[in-house]
N, C-alpha and C positions, 0 to 999 in steps of 0.2 A: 392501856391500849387494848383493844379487841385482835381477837385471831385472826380477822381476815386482814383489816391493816397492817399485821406484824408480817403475815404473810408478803404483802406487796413490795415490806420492804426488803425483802431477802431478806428476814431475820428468822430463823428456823430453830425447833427445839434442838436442845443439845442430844438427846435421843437419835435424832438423823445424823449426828454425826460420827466418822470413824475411830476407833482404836486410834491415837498419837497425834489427832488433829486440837490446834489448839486455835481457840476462839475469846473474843471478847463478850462478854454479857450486858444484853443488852435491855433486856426485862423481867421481869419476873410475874407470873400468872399470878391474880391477887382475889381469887373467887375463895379459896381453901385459905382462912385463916390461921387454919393451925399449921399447915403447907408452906404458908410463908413466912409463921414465926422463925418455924425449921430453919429455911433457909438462909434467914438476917441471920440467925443464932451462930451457925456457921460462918459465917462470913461471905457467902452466898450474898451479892451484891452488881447491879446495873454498873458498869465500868471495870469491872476486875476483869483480870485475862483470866481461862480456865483451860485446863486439857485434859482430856478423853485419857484414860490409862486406862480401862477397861469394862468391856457392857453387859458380859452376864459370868454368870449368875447374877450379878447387881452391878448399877454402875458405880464405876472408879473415879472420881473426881479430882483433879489435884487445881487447888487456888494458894499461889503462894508456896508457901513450904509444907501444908498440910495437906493431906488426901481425905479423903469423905465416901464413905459407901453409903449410897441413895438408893431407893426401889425406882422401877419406874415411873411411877408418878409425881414423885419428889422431881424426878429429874424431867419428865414432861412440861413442868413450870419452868423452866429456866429457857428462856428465846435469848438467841445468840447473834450473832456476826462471825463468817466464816474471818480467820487470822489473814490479810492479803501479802502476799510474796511477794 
């Protein structure tokens, strides 16, 4: 999918989102090959739920029972779905 389509559908990088907000994944930026080996390798995956634990110095990722510190750009690939209440 292209940025601007992901955009329309409220799917937003996980970078826009807060400290404790937890979201479903709903894409992954597929331009940076080595970017999204990273992230399969991880478990970085369309359908997992993920939560924000923390954004700097690096972000804090938790998928599952494990946590992941990403740089920014790592984590600019990842388009979400906010979690609905």
């Amino acid at each position: 999918m292209n940025k601007k389509k992901l955009q329309q559908n409220n799917h937003i990088k996980i970078t826009e989102l807060n400290v404790g907000e937890r979201c479903k994944i709903i894409n992954l930026e597929t331009n940076n090959e080595k970017r999204l080996q990273k992230l399969l390798s991880m478990g970085i995956l369309p359908g997992r739920n993920i939560e924000i634990l923390q954004k700097f110095p690096s972000h804090i990722l938790q998928v599952g029972q494990t946590q992941y510190a990403v740089d920014k750009g790592i984590a600019d690939a990842i388009y979400v779905e906010r979690e609905k209440n």
